[in-house]
N, C-alpha and C positions, 0 to 999 in steps of 0.2 A: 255691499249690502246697504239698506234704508236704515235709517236711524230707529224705526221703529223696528224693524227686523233685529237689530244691535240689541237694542233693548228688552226684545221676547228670548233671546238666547243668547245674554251675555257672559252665561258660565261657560256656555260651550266656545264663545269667541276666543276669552281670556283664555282656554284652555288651547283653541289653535293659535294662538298667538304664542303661549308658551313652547310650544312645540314647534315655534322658528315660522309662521306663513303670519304675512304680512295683509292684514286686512282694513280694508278700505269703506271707512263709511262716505254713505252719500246724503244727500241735503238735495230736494225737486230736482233729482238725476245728474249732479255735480259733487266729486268729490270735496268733500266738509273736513273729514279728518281720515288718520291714518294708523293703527295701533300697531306698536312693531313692539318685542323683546326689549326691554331696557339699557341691556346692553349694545344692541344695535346701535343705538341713540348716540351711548356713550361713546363709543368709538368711531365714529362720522367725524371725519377731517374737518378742522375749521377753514368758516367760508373763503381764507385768502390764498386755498392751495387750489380753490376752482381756478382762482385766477390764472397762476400761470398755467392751467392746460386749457387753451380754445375750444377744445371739442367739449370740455365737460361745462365748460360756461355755456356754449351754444341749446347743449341740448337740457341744462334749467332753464335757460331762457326759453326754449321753445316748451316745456313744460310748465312755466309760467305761463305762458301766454293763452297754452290751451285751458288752463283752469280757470285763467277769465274773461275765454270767448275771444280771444281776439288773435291777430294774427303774430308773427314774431315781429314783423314790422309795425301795426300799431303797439304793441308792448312796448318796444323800444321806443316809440314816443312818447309815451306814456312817462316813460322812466327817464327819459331825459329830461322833459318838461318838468317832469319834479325836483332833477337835478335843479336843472335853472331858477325854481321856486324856492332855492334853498331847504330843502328836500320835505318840501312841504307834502304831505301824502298824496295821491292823485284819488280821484273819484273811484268809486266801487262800479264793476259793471252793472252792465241790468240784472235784474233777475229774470230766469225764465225759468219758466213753472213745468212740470213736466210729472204725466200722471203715472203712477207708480201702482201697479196693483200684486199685492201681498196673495199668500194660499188660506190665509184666516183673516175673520173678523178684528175690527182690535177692538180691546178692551182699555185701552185707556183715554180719561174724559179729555175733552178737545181742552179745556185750561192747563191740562199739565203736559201735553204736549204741547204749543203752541205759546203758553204764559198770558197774560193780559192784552200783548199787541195783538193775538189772534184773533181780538172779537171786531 
């Protein structure tokens, strides 16, 4: 769902989210964020048991890759060259804009959803 969607119905989010379904905001038709049960959270292995299984490293990597546009091969480059940078952050990808049309109007003014960079 659109951030602005989240936002016109986010007692009924919170409420499917409490009830275990894991929901996915989006940001111009790219996953932005992800709301899950707290406990969910809690209980996620930490990152260095992805390590030793290959397939679960493989398929964050390739989940990585899809969330920013790029292939698992440039991902991996991406992520090496930062290595080498002494892990200096890599570049953000581009934006692409993608038009999103909602079943209502909105109602809220373009400042507060967007903040001062929007003008």
């Amino acid at each position: 769902m659109t951030i602005s969607e989240a936002r016109a119905e986010l007692p009924d989010v919170v409420n499917r989210v409490a009830e275990g379904e894991e929901v996915t905001i989006t940001r111009y038709g790219r996953p932005a964020a992800v709301l899950v049960r707290p406990d969910i959270v809690w209980s996620q292995p930490p990152t260095d048991v992805l390590v030793g299984d290959a397939r679960k490293l493989a398929a964050a990597l390739r989940e990585r890759a899809r969330r920013h546009g790029r292939t698992l091969a440039q991902e991996l480059d991406v992520i090496l060259t930062a290595a080498g940078d002494e892990g200096e952050p890599a570049g953000s990808p581009p934006i692409r804009l993608t038009t999103v049309r909602t079943s209502g109007g909105s109602s809220w003014p373009r400042t507060e959803i967007y903040g001062a960079e929007g003008r």
